[in-house]
N, C-alpha and C positions, 0 to 999 in steps of 0.2 A: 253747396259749401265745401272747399277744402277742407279736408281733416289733418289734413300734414301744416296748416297753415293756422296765423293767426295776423290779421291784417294783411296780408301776402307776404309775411316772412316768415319761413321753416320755423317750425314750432321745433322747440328742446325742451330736454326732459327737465333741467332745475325750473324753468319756468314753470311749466305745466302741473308741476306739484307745489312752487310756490302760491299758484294761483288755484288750487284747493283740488287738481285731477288728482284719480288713483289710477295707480297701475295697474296693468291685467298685464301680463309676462307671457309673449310668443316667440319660439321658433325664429321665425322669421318678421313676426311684426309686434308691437309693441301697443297696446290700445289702451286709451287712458279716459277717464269718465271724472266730469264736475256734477253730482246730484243736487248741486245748489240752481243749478242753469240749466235743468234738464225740463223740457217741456212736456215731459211723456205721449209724443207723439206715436211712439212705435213702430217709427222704419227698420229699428236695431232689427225687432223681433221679428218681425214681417220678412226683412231682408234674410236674416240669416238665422235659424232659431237655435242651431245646431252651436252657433257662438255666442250669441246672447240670449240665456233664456232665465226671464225672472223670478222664477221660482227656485233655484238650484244655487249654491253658493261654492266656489264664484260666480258669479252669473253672468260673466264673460272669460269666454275660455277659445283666446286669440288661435291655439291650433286645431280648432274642430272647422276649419276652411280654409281655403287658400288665401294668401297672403292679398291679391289680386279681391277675392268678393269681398275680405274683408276690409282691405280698404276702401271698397266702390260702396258698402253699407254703410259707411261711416262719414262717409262724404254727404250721405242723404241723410244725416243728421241736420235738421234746421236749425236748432237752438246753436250747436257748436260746443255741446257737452259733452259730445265725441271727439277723439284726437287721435291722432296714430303715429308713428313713426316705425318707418319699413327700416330694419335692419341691413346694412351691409352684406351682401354674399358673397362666403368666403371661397 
């Protein structure tokens, strides 16, 4: 699954929070979570634990990996209660 997408059109951020995601605030990437639509499969954590670990609040902390794994973990979100948007570099 796309994480940058939703239907195959770029995901933005007023959607993504009208439709219930919360922000996680990175650097360079921006990753956004719906716990209504999360299926606790666990690729977050498996993928990368260093950015998603659920025990610790926030429990995703977008600069503890590169912009690159994090987006390729979030893509192997099934449910699609992962989202990301890679920032601009300036």
């Amino acid at each position: 699954m796309d994480g940058s997408k939703f239907d195959q059109e770029p995901v933005n951020e007023e959607e993504l929070l009208a439709q219930g995601y919360r922000k996680y605030h990175g650097e360079g990437i921006d990753i956004y979570y719906n716990k209504d639509i999360c299926a606790h499969i666990g690729n977050c954590v498996r993928g990368n634990p260093e950015i998603f670990e659920v025990g610790r609040r926030p429990w995703i902390i977008p600069d503890n990996g590169s912009v690159k794994n994090a987006s390729y973990v979030v893509d192997t979100c099934p449910s699609g209660a992962l989202k990301y948007i890679v920032k601009a570099e300036v």
